[in-house]
Structures are given as C-alpha cells and as structure tokens.
C-alpha angles and dihedrals in degrees: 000000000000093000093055088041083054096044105029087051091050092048092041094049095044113097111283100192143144112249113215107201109210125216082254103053087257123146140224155153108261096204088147077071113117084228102046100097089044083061108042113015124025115000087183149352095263105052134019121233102272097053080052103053090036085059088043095057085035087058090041102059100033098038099022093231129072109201132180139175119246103214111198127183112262097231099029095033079219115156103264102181143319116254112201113229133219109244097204093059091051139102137172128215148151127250126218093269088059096247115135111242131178123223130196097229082201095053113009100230110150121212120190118230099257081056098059134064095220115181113175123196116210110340143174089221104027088250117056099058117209110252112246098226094054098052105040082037087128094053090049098047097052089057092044095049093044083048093055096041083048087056099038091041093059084036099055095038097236099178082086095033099131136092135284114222125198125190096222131039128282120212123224096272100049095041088055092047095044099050088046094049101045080051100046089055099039104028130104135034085278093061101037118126086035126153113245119209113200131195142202095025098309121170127211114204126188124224137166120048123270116240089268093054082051095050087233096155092037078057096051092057094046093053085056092058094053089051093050086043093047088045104033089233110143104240093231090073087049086062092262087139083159091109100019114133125169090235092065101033087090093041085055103039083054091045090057098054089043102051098019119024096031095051093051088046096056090036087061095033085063097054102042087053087049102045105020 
C-alpha cells in the first residue's frame, strides 16, 4: 500500500503537459491544445488528474495493465474526456481481420486499440501484463501469514502458551475450572507477562516458540525487502531505515528516478504521443 501511495504520488505530481517543437528547435507549453486540460488537468468530470495518474499506477502495480477509455465527441471526433477501466473486467484479443481489439467481459462493450490508453507492466506479449499478486503469491503469502501468527500470538497471550501438569488426576469438574480460570487470568494480550501460582504440585511447561524463536520480526523485514524489490521503492522510503546512511540517502533516492520513475514515465510519454 505504502509503496503504490509513494510511486503513484511522484508520477501523478510530476508535469503532465503538451510540448510544442518550434522550426527552430524551440519548446513550449501548448495550453491553447484542445487536449491540454484533459492531460493535465482534468481527464474527466469525475476525477482530477492526479487521482487519475495515482489509479493508473495503482492499476499498474497491483493488475499489470493500466486501461482507459478515450471518449471523443461523436461530430468533431475531439478527445472529450478519459474513463478509467476496471482491469479486472478487461481482455484483449484479435479480430479476423488481425486488428487488436479490448473487450469489457461485464458488459461487453469493445473498444478498438486507437480508443484506449493502454499501459502494460511486464508481459509475455507486450499487451496482457502478469498480475502482480499471482506471481509474487509466495512472497505475499509469507507476509500475510507472519501478519496473521503476530496477531494471533498477542491475542492469544503466548508468553504463557504451554501446558499445566498436575501429579494426580483431575475429574471432569476440576479439569474444566482449572483450565477457565488459568485462562481467564493469563490470556489475552492484556495479561500477557503475568506471574502464575500453582498449587498442589502443579507444573507449568512452556511450548511453542516466542516471536523471536520464530524469527517473526527477522520475517517482517524481510517482507519489506521483497515489496521494495517487486515495486522498485527504495525501502528506505518504506520506513526500512535498517541500512540507511546519509551517505547513500542521496545514491537511493537517484536510483529510484533512474530505474523506477524514469522507466513509468517513458512507458506513459509513448502512449500519450501515440493516442492523444
């Protein structure tokens, strides 16, 4: 989450503007361009530009492909607006006539390729991008499994998860009081790191490992290198401060705008100069 708020706010604050090249070489901002405001300014009535340019990186990261619908006025054929679409509905595919065409599976609707801003991340074919959760699905699931033994480690109190052992028999009765009451003082977050008084020869035994035995911590950390690695976020910007130095602040902060920034921002140069 934090990675696309940090990437999609850097690409979506950046300078979206139409370049007029003079005879002379010359450069300047076209803003007389009937386009001009739907790049830079508003892409459509229902969200400014940087709302749209933060959900296409969004889309981006997460789907692997970024797609919206080019609107055009039906007499001028002039650029009305940019619809965001959702990725999940969409599919590409080629008619008999060989041309690429996109398709909403949910309603249908076909849109030819001159009609869609289309911006894939990493693909076999240049046009269906991989989703990001699918192929990096063992990565996630480690974090997501190391998030869920964190929360069910301070709910259920583990720092007394073991066994009590008496020397004689319990009956039912007792078995089942003793068992509610040692959980009803110990259990729980709030309880944990209490002292425990046994009676009549009782035994506490420990099982289980603690977070540390378990390397929970060592795991977290880890799961924030494979985010900054997936999304090419230094993770020192994902609060990973572990090998931050001011001497190579400056180094990481460059090596993002050159292998992460720069690469996004040709990839979406080339198709606004192509579709709008």
């Amino acid at each position: 989450y934090r990675a696309t708020q940090i990437l999609g706010g850097v690409i979506a604050s950046l300078p979206f503007d139409i370049i007029e090249k003079g005879t002379d070489g010359s450069l300047r901002i076209a803003k007389e361009h009937p386009n001009y405001k739907i790049v830079s300014r508003e892409p459509s009535q229902f969200y400014t530009a940087h709302t749209f340019y933060k959900t296409m990186v969004l889309h981006y990261l997460s789907h692997g492909v970024f797609y919206a619908a080019i609107t055009r006025n039906a007499n001028s054929q002039r650029i009305t607006s940019l619809l965001i679409l959702d990725p999940v509905q969409m599919e590409s595919y080629y008619n008999t006539r060989g041309e690429l065409l996109f398709r909403n599976k949910k309603t249908n609707k076909k849109y030819s390729y001159d009609n869609i801003i289309h911006i894939p991340n990493l693909s076999w074919n240049g046009i269906d991008g991989f989703v990001m959760p699918d192929l990096h699905r063992d990565n996630y699931g480690l974090a997501l499994a190391n998030r869920n033994y964190g929360a069910n480690f301070y709910k259920n109190g583990a720092h007394l998860n073991g066994v009590l052992k008496h020397p004689g028999k319990l009956t039912n009765e007792a078995y089942d009081r003793l068992k509610s009451s040692f959980n009803r003082a110990f259990g729980g977050s709030q309880n944990a790191g209490g002292t425990a008084i046994l009676e009549e020869g009782m035994d506490f035994q420990k099982v289980g490992l603690n977070p540390n035995d378990a390397a929970f911590n060592e795991t977290k950390k880890a799961t924030i290198s494979d985010i900054a690695r997936i999304t090419g976020v230094p993770g020192v910007l994902l609060e990973d401060m572990d090998k931050a130095t001011f001497s190579n602040m400056e180094q990481l902060s460059q090596m993002f705008v050159n292998y992460t920034i720069m690469p996004l921002c040709e990839i979406i140069e080339a198709e606004f100069n192509r579709k709008i």
